[in-house]
C-alpha atoms as one frame of an Amber mdcrd trajectory, in Angstrom:
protein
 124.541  98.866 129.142 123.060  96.156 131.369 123.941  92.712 130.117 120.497
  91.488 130.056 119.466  94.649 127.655 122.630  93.978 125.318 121.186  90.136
 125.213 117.304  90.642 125.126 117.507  93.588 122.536 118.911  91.381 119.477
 116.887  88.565 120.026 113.892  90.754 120.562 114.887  92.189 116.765 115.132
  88.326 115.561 112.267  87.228 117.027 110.499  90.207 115.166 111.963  89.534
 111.977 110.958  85.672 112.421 107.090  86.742 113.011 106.915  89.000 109.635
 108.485  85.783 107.668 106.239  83.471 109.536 103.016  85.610 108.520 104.324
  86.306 105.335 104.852  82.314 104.570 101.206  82.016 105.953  99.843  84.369
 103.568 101.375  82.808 100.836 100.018  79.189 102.066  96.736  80.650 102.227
  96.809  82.061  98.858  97.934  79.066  97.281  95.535  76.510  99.022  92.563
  78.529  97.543  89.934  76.912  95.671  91.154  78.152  92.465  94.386  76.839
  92.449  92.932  72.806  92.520  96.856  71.193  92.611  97.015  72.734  95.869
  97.162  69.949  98.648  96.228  70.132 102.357  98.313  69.010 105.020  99.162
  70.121 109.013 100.074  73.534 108.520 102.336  74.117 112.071 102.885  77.720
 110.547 100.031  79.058 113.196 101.605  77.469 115.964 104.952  78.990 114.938
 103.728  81.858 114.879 102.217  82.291 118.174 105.156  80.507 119.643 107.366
  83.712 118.366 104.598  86.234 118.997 104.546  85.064 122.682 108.374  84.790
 122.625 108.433  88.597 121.624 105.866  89.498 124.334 107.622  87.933 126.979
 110.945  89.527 125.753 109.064  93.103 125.556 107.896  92.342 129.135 111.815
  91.478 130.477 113.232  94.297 128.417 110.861  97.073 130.229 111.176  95.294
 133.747 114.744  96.167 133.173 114.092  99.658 132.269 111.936 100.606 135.004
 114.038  99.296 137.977 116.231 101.710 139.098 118.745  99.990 140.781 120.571
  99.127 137.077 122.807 101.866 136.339 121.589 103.405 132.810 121.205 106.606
 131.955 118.194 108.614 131.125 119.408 108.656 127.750 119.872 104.800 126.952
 116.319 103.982 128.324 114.775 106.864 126.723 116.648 105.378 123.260 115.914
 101.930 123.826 112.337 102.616 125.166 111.794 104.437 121.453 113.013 101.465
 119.856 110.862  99.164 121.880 108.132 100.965 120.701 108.820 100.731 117.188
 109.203  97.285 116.990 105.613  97.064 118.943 104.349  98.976 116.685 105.971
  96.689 113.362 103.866  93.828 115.363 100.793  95.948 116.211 100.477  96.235
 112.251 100.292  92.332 112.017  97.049  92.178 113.832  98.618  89.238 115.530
  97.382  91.146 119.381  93.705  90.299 117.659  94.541  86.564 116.775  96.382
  85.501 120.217  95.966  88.545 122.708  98.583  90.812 123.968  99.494  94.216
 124.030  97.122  96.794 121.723  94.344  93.980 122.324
């Protein structure tokens, strides 16, 4: 496999994994600065701005990954993009479910 694929492909996996921790952390931020909970203090939250940091990280790395597949002139077979096409678009769809495409743009916006 092309040595950009077997280098974008795990970091495109990380940076996936960081965005569900990231929204998961901001869930739980939001749920405990709710009026209810009054010992809850404010501060700069950067947890946003992480998370659109990652989300455009894993765009751009979605982007490189398919440039690869779709020019020819790398030798893969059918096979391997067909595989790692599938698996692209399972871990667009894992984002897709965050609604993050709605907050920041993107793909499925």
């Amino acid at each position: 496999m092309e040595p950009v694929l077997q280098r974008e492909l795990p970091r495109l996996h990380e940076s996936l994994r960081k965005i569900k921790a990231l929204v998961a952390w901001e869930q739980l931020k939001r749920f405990e600065a709710q009026p209810r909970r009054i010992w809850a203090f404010q501060r700069h939250d950067p947890t946003g701005d992480e998370i659109k940091n990652e989300y455009t990280f894993f765009v751009a790395g979605l982007a490189r990954i398919r440039s690869v597949l779709e020019d020819h002139s790398f030798h893969i077979s059918q096979a391997v993009r067909e595989g790692i096409r599938r698996q692209l678009a399972h871990y667009e769809r894992r984002v897709h479910a965050l609604d993050l495409h709605r907050r920041f743009g993107g793909p499925g916006g």
